[in-house]
C-alpha positions as CSV (number, residue, x, y, z in Angstrom):
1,X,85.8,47.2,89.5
2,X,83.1,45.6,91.6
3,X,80.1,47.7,92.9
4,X,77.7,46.5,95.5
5,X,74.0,47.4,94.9
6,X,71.7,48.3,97.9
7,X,69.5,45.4,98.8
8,X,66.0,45.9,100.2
9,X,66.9,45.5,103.9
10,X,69.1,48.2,103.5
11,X,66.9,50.3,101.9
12,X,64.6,49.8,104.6
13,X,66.5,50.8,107.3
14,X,67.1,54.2,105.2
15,X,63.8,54.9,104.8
16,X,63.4,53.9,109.0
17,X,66.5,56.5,109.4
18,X,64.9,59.0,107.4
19,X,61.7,58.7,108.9
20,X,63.4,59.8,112.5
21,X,65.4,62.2,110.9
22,X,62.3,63.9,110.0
23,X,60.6,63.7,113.1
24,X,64.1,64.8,114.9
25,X,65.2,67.9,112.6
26,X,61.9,69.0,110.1
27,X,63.7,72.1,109.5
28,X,65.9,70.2,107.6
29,X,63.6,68.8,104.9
30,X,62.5,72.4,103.5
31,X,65.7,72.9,101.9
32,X,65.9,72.7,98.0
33,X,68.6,69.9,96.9
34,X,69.0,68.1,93.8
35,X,70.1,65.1,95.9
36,X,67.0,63.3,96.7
37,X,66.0,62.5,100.6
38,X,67.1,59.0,100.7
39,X,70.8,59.8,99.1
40,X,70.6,62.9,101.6
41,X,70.0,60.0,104.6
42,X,72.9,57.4,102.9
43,X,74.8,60.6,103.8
44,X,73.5,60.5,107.5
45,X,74.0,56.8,107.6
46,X,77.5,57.0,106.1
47,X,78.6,59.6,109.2
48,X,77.5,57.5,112.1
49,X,79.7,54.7,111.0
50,X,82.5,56.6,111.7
51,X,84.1,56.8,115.2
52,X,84.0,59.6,117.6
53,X,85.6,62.9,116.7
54,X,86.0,62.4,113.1
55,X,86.7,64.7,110.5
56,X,84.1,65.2,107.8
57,X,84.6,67.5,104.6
58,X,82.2,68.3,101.8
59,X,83.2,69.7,99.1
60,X,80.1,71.4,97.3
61,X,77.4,72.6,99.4
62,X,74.9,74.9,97.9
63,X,72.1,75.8,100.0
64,X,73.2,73.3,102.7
65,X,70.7,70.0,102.6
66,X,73.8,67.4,102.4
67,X,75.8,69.2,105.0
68,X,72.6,69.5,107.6
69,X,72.5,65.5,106.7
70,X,75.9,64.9,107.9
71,X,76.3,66.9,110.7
72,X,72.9,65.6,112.2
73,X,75.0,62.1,112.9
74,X,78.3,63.9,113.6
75,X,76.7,65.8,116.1
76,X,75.5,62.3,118.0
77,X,79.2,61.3,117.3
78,X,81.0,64.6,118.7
79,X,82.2,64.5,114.8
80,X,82.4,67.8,112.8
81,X,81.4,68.8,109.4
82,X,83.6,71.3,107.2
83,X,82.3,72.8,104.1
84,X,83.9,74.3,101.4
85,X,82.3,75.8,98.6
86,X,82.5,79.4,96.4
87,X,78.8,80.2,97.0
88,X,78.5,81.9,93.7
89,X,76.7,78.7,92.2
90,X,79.1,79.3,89.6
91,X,79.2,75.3,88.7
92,X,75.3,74.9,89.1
93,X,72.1,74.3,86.4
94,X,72.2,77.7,84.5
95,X,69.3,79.3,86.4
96,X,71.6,78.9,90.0
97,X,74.6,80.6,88.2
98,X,75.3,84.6,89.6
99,X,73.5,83.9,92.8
100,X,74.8,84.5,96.3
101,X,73.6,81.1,98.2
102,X,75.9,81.5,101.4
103,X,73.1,84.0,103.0
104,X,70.5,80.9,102.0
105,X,73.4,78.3,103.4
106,X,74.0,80.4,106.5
107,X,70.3,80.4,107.5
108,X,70.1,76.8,107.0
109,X,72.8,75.5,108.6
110,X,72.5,77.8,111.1
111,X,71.1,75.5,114.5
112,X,74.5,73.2,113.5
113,X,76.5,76.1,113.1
114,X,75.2,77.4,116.4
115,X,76.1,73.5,118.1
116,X,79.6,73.9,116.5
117,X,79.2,70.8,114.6
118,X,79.6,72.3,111.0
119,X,81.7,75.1,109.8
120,X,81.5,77.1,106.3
121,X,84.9,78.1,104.4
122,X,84.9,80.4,101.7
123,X,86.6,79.4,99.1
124,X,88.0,77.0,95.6
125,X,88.7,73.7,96.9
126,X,92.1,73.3,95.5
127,X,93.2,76.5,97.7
128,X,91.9,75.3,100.8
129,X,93.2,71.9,100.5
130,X,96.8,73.4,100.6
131,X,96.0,75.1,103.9
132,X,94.1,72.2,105.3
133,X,95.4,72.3,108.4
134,X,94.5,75.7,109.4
135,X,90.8,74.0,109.1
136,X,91.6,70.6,110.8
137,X,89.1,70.6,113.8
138,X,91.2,67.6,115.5
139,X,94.4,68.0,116.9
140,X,94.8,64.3,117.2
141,X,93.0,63.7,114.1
142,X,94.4,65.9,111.4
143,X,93.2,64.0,108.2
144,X,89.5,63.5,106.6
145,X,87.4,60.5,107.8
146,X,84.9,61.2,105.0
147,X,85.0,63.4,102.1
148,X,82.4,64.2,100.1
149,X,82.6,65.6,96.7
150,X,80.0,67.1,95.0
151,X,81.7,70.3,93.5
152,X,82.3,71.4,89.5
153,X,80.6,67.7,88.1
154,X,83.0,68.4,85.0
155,X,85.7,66.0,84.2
156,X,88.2,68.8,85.2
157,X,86.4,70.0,88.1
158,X,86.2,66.7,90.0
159,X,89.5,65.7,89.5
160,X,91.0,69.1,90.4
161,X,89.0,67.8,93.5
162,X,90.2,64.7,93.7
163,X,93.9,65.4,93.2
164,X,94.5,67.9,96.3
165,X,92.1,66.0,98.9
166,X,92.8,62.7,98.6
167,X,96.4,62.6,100.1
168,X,94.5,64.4,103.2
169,X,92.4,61.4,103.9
170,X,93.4,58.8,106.5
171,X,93.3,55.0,105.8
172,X,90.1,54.0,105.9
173,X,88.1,57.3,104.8
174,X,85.0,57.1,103.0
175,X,84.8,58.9,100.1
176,X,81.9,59.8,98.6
177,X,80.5,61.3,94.7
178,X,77.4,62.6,94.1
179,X,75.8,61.9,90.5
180,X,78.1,59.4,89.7
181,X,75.6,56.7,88.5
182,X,71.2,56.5,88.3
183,X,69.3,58.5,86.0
184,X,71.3,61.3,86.2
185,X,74.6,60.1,86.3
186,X,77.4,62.2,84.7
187,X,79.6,60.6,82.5
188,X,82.3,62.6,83.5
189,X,82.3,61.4,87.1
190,X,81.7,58.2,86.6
191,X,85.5,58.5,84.3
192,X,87.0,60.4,87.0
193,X,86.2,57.9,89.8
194,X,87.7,55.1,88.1
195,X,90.5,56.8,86.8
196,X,91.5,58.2,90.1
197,X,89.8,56.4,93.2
198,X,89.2,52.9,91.6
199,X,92.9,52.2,91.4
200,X,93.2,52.9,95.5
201,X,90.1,51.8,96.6
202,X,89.9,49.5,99.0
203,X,87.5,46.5,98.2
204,X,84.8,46.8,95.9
205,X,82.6,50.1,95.2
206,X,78.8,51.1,96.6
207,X,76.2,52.1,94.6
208,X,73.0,53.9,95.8
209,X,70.7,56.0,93.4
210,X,73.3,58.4,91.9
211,X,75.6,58.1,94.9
212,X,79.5,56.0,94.8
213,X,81.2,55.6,97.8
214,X,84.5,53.6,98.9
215,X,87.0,53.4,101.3
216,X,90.3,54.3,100.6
């Protein structure tokens, strides 16, 4: 399958986006990720393409960088932002694992929280995708314009994250994995993406950093 590299004009006008974002929301930039500020402004950048009222979901949130990164556009696009993650770090670097983050999440997230632009659920992702649309924010949009997945990076994990979300996305989502190519890349991503998203992609693949993206 085809993926499109970022070329320096576009690079540029992330590191233009990032710089506003920084002067807009420095609150933002103090939380610990391990995706990098430019993937964290792709995100940003990804979310303002969408049109008005759109339905974002992440899947993996840890201590809430990403999500503040999205819902900083959806909240300039009335879109909203819906998180679903365990908290209990449970898939994370060994030195995460048996700690409570949702307290850390909360307290981040908590001006967008506040703006009802982003909302936390509790919970594994393949339960919550069967009741999905007790957390569908739009009436008259009740599938995902972007889903981003950045859960369990096992093979098993991110397809058992694939499988149940996908057929929730309308035509045209964007769908976005995290780690899937750069220095740290997992190999186990990169083989679930093209196992289960290249085949129903739409047009070629993006690649920026360690961040894939499509539409579907």
């Amino acid at each position: 399958m085809e993926t499109i590299q970022p070329s320096e004009f576009f690079i540029q006008r992330l590191r233009e986006r990032l710089a506003n974002l920084r002067s807009q929301y420095p609150e933002i930039f103090k939380i610990f990720s391990y995706t990098h500020k430019m993937e964290l402004t792709c995100l940003n950048w990804l979310v303002s393409l969408l049109l008005p009222k759109s339905t974002i979901f992440e899947i993996g949130s840890h201590l809430g960088a990403s999500a503040c990164f999205m819902a900083a556009a959806a909240k300039e696009n009335k879109s909203l932002v819906t998180c679903v993650d365990t908290w209990d770090n449970r898939a994370m670097p060994e030195k995460d694992k048996g700690i409570d983050s949702k307290k850390e999440f909360a307290k981040n997230t908590k001006i967008f929280i506040e703006d009802d632009v982003l909302t936390p659920i509790v919970g594994f992702s393949s339960e919550i995708a069967k009741d999905f649309y007790l957390y569908t924010p739009f009436s008259n949009s009740p599938m995902i314009n972007l889903l981003f997945i950045d859960g369990d990076h096992s093979y098993e994990g991110v397809t058992a994250d694939i499988e149940p979300w996908i057929p929730l996305c309308a035509p045209g989502c964007i769908v976005v994995f995290h780690d899937y190519g750069g220095k740290y890349g997992r190999p186990a991503i990169r083989q679930a993406v093209e196992e289960k998203i290249w085949p129903i992609q739409k047009g070629p693949g993006n690649v920026f950093d360690s961040l894939y993206w499509c539409t579907i």
